[in-house]
C-alpha positions in Angstrom: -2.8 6.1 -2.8 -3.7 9.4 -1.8 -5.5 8.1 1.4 -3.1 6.0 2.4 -0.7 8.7 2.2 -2.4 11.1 4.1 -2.8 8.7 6.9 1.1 8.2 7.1 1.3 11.9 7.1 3.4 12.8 3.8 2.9 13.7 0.3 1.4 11.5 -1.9 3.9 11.7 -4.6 6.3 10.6 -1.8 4.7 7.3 -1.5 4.1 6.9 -5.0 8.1 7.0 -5.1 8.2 4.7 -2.4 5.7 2.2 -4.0 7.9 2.1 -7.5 11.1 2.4 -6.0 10.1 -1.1 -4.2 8.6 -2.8 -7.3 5.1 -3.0 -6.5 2.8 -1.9 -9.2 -0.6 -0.8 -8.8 -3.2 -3.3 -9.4 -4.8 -3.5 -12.7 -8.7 -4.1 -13.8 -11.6 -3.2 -11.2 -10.9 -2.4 -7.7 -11.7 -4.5 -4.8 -13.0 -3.5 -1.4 -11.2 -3.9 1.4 -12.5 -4.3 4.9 -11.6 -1.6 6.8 -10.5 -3.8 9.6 -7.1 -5.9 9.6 -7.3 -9.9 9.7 -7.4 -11.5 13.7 -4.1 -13.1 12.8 -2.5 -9.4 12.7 -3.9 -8.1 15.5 -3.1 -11.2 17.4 0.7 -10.7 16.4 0.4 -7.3 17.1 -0.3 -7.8 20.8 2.2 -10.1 21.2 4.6 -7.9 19.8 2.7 -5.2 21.8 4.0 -7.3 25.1 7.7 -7.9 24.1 8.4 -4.5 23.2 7.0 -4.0 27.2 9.0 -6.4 28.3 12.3 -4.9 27.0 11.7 -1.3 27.9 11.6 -2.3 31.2 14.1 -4.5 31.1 16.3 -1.4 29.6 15.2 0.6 32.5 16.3 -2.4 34.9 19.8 -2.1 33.6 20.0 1.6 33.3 19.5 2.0 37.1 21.7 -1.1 37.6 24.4 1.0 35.9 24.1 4.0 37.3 24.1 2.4 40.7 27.4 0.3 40.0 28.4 3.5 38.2 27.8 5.4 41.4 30.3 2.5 43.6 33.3 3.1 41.8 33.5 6.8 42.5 35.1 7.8 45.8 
């Protein structure tokens, strides 16, 4: 916990809040190891999420010059 929490940048009692106040428990018994690389299936998602969050920043850019320019017509 305490790794995880220094990687997000807060306390680790903070997270330990976080972790109880949603439900999750902490797993019992021996630990496992984890690979320290996330599935393909994640990173895949993440690139295609990656693209679309492009793909509306510019449109929002598109349609904040379109609205300054129609902005700009109505004055005389």
């Amino acid at each position: 916990m305490r790794s995880v929490a220094a990687d997000l940048g807060i306390n680790p009692e903070t997270l330990r809040n976080w972790v109880r106040a949603a439900g999750a428990s902490r797993p019992r018994g021996r630990r496992t190891q984890d690979s320290a690389q996330p599935p393909v299936p994640l990173e895949a998602e993440n690139a295609v999420l990656r693209k679309k969050v492009r793909e509306l920043e510019e449109e929002r850019e598109i349609l904040r010059k379109a609205a300054k320019h129609f902005a700009g017509e109505t004055r005389w």
